[in-house]
mmJSON file of the N, C-alpha and C atoms, coordinates in Angstrom:
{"data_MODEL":{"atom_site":{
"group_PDB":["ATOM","ATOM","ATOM","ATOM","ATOM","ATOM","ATOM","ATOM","ATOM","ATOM","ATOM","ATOM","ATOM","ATOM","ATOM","ATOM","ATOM","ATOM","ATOM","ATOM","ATOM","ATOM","ATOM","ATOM","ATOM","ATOM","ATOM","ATOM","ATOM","ATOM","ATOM","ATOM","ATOM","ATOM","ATOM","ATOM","ATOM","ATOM","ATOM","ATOM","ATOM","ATOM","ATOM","ATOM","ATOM","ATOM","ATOM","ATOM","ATOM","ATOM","ATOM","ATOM","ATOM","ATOM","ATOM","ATOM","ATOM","ATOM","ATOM","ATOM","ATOM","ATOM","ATOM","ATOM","ATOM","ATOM","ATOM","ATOM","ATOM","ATOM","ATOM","ATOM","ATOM","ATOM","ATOM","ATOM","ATOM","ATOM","ATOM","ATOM","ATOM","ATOM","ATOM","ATOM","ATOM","ATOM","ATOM","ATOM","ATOM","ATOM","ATOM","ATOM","ATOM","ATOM","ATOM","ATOM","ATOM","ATOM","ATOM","ATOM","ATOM","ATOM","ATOM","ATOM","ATOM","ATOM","ATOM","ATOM","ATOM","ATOM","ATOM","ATOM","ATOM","ATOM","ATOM","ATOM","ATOM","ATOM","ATOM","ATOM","ATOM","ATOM","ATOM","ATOM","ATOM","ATOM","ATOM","ATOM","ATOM","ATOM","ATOM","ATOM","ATOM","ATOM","ATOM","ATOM","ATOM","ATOM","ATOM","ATOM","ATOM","ATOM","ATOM","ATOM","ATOM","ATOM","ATOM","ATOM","ATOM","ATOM","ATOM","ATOM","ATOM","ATOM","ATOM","ATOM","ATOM","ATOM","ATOM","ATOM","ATOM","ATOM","ATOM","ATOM","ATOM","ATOM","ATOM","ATOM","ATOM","ATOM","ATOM","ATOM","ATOM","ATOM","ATOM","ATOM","ATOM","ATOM","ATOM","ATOM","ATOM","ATOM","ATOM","ATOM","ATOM","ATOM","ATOM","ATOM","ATOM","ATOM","ATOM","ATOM","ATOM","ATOM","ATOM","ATOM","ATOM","ATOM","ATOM","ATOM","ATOM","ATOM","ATOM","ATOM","ATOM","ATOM","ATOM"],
"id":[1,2,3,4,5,6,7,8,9,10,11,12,13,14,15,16,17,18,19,20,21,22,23,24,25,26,27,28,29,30,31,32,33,34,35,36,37,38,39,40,41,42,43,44,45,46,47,48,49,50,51,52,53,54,55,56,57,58,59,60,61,62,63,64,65,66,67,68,69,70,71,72,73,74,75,76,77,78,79,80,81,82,83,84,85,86,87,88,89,90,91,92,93,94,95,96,97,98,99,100,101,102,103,104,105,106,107,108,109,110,111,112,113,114,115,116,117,118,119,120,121,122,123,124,125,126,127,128,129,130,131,132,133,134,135,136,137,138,139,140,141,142,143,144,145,146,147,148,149,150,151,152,153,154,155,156,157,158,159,160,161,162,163,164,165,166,167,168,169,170,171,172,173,174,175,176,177,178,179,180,181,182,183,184,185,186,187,188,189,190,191,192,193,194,195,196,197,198,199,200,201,202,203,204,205,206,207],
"type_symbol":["N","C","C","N","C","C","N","C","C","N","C","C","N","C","C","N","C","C","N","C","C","N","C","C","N","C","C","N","C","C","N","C","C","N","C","C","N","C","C","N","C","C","N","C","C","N","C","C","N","C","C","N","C","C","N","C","C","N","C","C","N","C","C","N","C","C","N","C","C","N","C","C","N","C","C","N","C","C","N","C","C","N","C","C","N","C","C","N","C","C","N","C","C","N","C","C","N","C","C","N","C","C","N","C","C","N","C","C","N","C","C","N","C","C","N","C","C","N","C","C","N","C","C","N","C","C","N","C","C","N","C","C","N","C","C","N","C","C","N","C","C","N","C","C","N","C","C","N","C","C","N","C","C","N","C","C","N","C","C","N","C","C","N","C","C","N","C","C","N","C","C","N","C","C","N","C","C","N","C","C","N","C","C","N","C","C","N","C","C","N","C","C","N","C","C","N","C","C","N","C","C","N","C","C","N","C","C"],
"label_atom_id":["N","CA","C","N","CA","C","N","CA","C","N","CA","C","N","CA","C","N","CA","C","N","CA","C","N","CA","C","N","CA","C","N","CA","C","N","CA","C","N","CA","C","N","CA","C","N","CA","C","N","CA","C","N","CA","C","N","CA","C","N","CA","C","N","CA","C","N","CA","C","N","CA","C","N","CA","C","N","CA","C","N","CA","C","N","CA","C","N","CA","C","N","CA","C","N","CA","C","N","CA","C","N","CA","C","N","CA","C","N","CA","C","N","CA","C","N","CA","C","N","CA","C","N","CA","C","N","CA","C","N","CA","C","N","CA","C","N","CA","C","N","CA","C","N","CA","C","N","CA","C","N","CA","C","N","CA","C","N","CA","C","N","CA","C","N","CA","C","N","CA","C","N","CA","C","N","CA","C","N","CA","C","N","CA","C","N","CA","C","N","CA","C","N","CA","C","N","CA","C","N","CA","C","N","CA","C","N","CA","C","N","CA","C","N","CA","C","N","CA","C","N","CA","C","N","CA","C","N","CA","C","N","CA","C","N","CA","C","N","CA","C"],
"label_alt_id":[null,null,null,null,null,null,null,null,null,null,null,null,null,null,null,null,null,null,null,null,null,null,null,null,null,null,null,null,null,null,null,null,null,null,null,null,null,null,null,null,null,null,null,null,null,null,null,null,null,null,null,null,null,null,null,null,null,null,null,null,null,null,null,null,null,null,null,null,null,null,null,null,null,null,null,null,null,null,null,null,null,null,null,null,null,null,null,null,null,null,null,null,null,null,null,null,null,null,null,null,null,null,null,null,null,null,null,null,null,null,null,null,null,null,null,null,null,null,null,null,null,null,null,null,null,null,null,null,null,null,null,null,null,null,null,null,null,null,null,null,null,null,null,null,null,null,null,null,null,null,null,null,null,null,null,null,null,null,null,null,null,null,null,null,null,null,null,null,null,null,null,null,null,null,null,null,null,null,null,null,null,null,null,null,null,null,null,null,null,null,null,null,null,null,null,null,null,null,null,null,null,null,null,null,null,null,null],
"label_comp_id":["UNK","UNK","UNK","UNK","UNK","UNK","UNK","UNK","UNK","UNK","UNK","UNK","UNK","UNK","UNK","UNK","UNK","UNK","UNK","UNK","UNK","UNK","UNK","UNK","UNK","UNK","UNK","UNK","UNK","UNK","UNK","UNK","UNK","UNK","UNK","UNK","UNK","UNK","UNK","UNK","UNK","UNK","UNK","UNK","UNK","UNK","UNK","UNK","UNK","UNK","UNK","UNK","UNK","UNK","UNK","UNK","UNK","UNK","UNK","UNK","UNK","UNK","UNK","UNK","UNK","UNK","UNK","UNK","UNK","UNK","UNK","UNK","UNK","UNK","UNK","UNK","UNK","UNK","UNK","UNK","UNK","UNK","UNK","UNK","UNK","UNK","UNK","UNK","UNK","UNK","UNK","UNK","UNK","UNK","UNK","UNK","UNK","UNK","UNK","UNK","UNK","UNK","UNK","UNK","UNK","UNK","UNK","UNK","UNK","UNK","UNK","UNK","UNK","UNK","UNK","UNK","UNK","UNK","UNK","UNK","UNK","UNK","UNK","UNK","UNK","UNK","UNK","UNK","UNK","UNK","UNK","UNK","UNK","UNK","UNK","UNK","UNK","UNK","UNK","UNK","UNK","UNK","UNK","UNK","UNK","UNK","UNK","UNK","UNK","UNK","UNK","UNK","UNK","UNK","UNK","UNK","UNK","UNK","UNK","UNK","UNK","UNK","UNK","UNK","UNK","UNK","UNK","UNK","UNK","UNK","UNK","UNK","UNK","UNK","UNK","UNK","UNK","UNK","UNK","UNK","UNK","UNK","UNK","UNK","UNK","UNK","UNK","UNK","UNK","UNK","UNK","UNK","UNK","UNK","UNK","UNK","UNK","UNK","UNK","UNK","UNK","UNK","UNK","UNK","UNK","UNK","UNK"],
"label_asym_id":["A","A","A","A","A","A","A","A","A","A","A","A","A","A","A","A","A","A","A","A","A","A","A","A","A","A","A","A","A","A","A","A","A","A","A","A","A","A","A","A","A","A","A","A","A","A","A","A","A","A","A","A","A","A","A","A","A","A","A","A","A","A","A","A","A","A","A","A","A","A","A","A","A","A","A","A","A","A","A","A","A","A","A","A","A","A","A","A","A","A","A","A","A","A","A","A","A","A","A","A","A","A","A","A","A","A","A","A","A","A","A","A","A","A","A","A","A","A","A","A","A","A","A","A","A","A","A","A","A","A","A","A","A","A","A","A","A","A","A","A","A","A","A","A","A","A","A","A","A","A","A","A","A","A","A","A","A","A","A","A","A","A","A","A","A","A","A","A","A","A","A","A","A","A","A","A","A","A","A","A","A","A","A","A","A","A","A","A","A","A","A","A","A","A","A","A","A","A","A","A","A","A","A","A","A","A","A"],
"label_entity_id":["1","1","1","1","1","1","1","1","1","1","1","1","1","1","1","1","1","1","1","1","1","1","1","1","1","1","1","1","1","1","1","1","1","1","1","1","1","1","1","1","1","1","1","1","1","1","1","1","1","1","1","1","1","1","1","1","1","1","1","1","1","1","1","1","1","1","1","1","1","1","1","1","1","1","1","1","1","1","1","1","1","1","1","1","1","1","1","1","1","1","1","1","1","1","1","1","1","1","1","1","1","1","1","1","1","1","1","1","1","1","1","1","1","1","1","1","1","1","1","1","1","1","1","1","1","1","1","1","1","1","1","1","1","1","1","1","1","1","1","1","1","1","1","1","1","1","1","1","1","1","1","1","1","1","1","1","1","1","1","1","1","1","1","1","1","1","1","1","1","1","1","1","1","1","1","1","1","1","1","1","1","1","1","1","1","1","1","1","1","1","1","1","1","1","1","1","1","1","1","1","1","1","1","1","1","1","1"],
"label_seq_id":[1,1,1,2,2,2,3,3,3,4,4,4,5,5,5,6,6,6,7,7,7,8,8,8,9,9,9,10,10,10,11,11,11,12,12,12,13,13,13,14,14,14,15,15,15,16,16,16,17,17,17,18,18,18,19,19,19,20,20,20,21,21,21,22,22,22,23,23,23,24,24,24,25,25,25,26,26,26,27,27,27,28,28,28,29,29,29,30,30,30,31,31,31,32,32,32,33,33,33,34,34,34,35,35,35,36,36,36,37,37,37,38,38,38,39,39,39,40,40,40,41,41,41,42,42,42,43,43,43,44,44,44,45,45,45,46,46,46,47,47,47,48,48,48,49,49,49,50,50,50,51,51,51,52,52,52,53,53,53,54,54,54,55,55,55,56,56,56,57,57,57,58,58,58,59,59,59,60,60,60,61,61,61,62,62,62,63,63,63,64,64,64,65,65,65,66,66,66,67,67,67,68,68,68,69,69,69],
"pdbx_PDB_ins_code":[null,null,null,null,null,null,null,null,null,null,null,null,null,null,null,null,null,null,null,null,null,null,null,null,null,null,null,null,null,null,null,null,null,null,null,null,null,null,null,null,null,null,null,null,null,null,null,null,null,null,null,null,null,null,null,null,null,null,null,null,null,null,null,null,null,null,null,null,null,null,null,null,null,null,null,null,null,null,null,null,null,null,null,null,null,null,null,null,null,null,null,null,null,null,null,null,null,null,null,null,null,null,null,null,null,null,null,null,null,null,null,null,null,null,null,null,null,null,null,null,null,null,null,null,null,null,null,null,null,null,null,null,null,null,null,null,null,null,null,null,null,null,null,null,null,null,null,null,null,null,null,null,null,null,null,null,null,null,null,null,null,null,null,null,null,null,null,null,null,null,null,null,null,null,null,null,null,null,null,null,null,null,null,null,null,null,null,null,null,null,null,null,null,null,null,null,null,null,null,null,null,null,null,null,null,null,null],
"Cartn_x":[-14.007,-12.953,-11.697,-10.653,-9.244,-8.779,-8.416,-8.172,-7.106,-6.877,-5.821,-4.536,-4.437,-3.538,-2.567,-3.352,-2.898,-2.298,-2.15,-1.48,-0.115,-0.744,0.714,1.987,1.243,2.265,2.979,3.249,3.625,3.136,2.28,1.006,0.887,0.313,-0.049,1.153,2.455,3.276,3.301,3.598,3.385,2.463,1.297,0.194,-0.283,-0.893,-0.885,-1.894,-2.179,-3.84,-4.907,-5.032,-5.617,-5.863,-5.139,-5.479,-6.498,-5.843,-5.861,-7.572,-7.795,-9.072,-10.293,-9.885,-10.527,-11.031,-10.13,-10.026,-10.945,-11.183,-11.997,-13.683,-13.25,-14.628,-15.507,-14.471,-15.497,-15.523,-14.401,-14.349,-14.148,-12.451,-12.233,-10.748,-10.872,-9.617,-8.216,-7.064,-5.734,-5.357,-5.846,-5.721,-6.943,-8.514,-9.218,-8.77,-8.578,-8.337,-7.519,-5.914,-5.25,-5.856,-6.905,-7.351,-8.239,-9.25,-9.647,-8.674,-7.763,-6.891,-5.832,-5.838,-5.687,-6.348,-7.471,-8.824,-8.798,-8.463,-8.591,-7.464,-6.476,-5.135,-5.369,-5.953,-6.144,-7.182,-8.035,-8.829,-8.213,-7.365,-6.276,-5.36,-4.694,-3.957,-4.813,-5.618,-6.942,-7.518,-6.723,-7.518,-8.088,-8.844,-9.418,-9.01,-9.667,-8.963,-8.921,-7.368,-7.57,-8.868,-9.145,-10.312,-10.998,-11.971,-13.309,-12.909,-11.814,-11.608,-12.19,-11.206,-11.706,-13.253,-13.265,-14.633,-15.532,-15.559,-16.857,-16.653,-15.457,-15.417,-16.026,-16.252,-16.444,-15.621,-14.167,-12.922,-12.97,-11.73,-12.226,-10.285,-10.435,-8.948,-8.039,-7.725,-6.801,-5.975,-6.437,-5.936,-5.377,-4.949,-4.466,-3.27,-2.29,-1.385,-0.822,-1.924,-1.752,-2.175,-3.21,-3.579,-2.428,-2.015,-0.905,0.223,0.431,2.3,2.617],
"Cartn_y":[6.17,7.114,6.738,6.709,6.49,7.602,7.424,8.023,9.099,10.035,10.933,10.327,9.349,8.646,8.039,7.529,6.884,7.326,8.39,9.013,9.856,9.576,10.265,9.385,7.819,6.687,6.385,6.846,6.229,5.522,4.951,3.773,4.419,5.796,6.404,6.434,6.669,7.507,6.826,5.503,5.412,5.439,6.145,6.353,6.629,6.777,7.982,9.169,10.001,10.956,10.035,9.418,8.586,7.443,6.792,5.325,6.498,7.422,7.945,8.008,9.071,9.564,8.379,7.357,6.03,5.424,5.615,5.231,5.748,6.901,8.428,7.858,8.63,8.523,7.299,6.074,4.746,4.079,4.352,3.758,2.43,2.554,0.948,0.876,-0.298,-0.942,-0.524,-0.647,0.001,-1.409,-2.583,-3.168,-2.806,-3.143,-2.501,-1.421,-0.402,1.074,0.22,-0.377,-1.143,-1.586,-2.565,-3.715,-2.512,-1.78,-0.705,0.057,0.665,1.16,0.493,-0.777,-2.045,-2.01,-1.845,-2.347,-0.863,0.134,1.248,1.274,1.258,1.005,-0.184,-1.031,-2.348,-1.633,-0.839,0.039,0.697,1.485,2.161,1.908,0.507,-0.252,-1.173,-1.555,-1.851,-0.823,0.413,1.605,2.36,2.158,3.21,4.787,5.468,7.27,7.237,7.652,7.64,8.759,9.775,11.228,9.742,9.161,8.681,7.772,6.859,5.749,6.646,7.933,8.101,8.837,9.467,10.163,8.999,7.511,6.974,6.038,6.329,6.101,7.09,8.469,9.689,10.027,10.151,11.144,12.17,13.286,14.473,14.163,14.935,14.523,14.862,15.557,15.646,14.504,13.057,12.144,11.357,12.311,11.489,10.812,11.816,11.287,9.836,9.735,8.46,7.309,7.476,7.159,5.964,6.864,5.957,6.179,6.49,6.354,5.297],
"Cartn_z":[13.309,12.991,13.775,13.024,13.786,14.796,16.334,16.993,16.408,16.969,16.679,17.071,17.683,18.419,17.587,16.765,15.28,14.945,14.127,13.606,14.16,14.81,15.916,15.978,16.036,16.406,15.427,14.355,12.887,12.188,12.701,11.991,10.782,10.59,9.243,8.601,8.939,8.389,6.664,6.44,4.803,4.519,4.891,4.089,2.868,1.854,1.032,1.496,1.14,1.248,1.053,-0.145,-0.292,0.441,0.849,1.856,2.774,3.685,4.795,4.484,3.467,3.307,2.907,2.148,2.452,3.377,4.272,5.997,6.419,6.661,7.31,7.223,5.383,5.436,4.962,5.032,4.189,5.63,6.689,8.075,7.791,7.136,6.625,7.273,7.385,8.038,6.64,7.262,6.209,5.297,5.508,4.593,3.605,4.428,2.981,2.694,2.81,1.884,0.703,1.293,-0.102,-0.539,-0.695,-1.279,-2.276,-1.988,-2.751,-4.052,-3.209,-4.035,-5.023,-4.682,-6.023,-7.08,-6.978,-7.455,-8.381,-8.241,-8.932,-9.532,-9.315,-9.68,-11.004,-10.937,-12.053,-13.016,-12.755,-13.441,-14.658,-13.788,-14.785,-15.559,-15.051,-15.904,-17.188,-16.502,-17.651,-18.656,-18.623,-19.553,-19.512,-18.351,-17.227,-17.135,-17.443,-17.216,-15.891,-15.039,-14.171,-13.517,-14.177,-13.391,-13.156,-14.481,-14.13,-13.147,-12.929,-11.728,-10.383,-10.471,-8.969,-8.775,-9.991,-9.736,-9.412,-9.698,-9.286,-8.73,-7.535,-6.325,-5.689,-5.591,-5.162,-4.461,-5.188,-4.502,-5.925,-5.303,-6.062,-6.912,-7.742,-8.547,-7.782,-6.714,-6.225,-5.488,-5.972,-5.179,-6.197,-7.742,-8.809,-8.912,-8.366,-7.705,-6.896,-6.164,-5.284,-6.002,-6.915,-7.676,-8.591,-9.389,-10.609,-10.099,-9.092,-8.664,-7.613],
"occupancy":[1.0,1.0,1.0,1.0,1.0,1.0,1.0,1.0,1.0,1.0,1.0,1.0,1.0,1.0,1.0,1.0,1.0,1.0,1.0,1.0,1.0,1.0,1.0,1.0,1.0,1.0,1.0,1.0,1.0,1.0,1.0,1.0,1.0,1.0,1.0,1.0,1.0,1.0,1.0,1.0,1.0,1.0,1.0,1.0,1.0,1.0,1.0,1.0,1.0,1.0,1.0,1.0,1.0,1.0,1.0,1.0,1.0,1.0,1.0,1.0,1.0,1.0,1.0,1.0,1.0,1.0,1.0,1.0,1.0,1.0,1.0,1.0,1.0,1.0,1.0,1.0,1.0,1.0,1.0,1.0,1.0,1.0,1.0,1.0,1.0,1.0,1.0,1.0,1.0,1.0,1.0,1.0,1.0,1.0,1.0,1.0,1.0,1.0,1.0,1.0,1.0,1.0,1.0,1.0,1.0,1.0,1.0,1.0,1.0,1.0,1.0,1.0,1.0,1.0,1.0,1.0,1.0,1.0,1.0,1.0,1.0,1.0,1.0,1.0,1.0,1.0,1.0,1.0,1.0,1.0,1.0,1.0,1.0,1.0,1.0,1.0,1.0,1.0,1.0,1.0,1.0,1.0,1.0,1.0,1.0,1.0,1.0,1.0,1.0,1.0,1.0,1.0,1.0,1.0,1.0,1.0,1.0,1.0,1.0,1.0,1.0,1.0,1.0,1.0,1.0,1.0,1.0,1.0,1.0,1.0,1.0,1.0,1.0,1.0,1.0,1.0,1.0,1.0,1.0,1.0,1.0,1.0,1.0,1.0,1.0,1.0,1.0,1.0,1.0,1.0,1.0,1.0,1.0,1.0,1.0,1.0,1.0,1.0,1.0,1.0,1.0,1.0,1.0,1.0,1.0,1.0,1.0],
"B_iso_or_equiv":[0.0,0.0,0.0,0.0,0.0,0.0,0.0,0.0,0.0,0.0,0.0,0.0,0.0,0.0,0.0,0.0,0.0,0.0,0.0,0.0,0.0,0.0,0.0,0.0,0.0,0.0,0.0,0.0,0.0,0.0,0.0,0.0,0.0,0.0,0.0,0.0,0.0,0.0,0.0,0.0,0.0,0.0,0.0,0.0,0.0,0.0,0.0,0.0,0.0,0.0,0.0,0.0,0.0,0.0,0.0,0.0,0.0,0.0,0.0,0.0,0.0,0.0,0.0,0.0,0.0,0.0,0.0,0.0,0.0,0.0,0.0,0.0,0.0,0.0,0.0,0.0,0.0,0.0,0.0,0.0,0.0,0.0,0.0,0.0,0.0,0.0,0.0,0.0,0.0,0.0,0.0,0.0,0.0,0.0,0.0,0.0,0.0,0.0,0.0,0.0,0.0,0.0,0.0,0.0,0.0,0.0,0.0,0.0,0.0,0.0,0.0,0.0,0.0,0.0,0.0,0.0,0.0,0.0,0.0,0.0,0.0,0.0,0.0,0.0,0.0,0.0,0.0,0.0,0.0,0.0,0.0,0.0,0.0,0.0,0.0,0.0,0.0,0.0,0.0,0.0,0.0,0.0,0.0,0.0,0.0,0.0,0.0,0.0,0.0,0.0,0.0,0.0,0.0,0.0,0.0,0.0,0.0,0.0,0.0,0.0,0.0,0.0,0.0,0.0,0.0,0.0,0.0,0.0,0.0,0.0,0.0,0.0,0.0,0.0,0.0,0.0,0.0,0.0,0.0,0.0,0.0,0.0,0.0,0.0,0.0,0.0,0.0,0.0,0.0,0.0,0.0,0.0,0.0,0.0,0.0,0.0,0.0,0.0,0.0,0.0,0.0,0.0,0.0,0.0,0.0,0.0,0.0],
"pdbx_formal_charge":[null,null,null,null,null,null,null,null,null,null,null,null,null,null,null,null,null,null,null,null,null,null,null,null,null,null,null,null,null,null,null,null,null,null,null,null,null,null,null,null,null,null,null,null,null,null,null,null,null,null,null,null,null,null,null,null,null,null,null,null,null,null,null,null,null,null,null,null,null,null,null,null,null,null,null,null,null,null,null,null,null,null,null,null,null,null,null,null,null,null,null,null,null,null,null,null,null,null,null,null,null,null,null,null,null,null,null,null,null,null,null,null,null,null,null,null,null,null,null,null,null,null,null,null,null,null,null,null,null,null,null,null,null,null,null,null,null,null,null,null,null,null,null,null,null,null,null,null,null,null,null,null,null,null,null,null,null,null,null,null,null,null,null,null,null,null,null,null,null,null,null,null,null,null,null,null,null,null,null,null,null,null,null,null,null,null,null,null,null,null,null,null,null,null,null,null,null,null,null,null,null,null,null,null,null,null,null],
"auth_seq_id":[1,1,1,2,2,2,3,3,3,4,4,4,5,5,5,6,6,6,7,7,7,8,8,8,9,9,9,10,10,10,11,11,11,12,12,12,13,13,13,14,14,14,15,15,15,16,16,16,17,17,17,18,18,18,19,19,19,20,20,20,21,21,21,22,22,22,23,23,23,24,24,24,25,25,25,26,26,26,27,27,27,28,28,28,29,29,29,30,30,30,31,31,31,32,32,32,33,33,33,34,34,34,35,35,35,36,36,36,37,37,37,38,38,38,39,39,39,40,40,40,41,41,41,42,42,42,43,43,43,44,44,44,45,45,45,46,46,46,47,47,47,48,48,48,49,49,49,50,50,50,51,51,51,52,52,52,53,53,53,54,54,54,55,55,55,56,56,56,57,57,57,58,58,58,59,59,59,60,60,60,61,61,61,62,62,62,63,63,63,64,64,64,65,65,65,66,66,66,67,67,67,68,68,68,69,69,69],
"auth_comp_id":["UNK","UNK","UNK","UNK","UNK","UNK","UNK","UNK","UNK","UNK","UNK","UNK","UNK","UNK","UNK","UNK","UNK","UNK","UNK","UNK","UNK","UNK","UNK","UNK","UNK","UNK","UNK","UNK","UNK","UNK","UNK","UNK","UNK","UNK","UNK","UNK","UNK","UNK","UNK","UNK","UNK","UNK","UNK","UNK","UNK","UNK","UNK","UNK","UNK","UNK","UNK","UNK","UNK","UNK","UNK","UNK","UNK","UNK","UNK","UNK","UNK","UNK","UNK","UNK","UNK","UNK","UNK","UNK","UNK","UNK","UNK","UNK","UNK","UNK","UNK","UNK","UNK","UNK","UNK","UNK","UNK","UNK","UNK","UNK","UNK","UNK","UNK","UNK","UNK","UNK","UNK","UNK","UNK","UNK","UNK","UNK","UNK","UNK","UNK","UNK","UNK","UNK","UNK","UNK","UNK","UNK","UNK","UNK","UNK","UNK","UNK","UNK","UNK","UNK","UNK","UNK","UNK","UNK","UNK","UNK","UNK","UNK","UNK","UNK","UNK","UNK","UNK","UNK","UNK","UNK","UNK","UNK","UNK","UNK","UNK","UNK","UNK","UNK","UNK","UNK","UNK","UNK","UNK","UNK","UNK","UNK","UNK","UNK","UNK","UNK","UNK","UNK","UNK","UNK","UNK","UNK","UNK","UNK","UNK","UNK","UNK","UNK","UNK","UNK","UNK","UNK","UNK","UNK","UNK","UNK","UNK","UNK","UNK","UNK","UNK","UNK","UNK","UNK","UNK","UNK","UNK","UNK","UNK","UNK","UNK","UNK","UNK","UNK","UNK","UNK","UNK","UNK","UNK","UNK","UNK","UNK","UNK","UNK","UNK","UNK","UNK","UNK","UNK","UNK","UNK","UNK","UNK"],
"auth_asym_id":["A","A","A","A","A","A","A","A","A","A","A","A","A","A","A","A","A","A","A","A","A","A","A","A","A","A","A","A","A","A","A","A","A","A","A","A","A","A","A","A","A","A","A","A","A","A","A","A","A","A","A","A","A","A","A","A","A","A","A","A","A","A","A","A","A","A","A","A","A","A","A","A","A","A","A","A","A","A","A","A","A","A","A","A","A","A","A","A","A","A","A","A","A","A","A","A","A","A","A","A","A","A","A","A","A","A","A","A","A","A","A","A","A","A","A","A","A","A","A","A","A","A","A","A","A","A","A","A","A","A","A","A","A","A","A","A","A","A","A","A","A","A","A","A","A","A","A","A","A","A","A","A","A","A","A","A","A","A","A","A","A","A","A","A","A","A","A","A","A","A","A","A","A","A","A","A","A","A","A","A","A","A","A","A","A","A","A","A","A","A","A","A","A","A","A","A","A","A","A","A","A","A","A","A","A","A","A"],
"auth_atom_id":["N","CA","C","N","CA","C","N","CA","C","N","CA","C","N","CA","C","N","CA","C","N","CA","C","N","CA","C","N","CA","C","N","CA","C","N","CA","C","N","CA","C","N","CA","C","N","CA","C","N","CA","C","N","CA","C","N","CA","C","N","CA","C","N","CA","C","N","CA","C","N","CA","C","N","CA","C","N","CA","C","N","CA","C","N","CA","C","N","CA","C","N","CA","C","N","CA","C","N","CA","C","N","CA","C","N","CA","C","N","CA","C","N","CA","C","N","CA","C","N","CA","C","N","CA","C","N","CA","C","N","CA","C","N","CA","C","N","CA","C","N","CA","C","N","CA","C","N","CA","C","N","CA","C","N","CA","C","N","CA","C","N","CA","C","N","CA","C","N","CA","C","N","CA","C","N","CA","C","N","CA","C","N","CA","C","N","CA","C","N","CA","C","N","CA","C","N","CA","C","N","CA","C","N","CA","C","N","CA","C","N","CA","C","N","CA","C","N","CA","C","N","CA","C","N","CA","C","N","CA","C","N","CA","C","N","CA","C","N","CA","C"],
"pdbx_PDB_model_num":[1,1,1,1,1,1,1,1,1,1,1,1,1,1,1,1,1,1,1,1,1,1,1,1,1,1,1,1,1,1,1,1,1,1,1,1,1,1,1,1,1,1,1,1,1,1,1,1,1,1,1,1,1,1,1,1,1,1,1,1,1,1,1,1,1,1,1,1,1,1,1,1,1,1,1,1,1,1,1,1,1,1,1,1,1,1,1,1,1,1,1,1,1,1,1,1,1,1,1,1,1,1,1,1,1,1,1,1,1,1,1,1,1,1,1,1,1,1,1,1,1,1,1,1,1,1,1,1,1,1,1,1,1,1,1,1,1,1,1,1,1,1,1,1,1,1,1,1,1,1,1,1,1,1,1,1,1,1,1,1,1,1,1,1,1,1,1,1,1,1,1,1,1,1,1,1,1,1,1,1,1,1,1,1,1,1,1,1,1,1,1,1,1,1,1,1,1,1,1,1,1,1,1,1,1,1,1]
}}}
């Protein structure tokens, strides 16, 4: 888990929710979270609904947003 420290320092500040919560709970470094969130991102551009992209990652839709923007 990333210290609270982190976040404090600006490190997070361009985050999205998404990277962040990637981070947390997959306990991945901030390039993997991107490299992930590419990978879903190409999903969707491939045709992909974004819901099912994230649902089977197991995020909940509220991260649709970060998602396609």
């Amino acid at each position: 888990m990333l210290p609270p420290t982190f976040w404090r320092s600006g490190k997070g500040a361009d985050m999205t929710e998404l990277q962040r919560v990637l981070m947390l709970r997959d306990d991945l470094s901030e390039d993997e979270a991107l490299d992930i969130i590419q990978e879903m991102r190409d999903e969707v551009y491939n045709g992909e609904d974004p819901e099912d992209v994230l649902l089977s990652y197991g995020l909940e839709l509220d991260y649709i947003l970060d998602l396609i923007v």
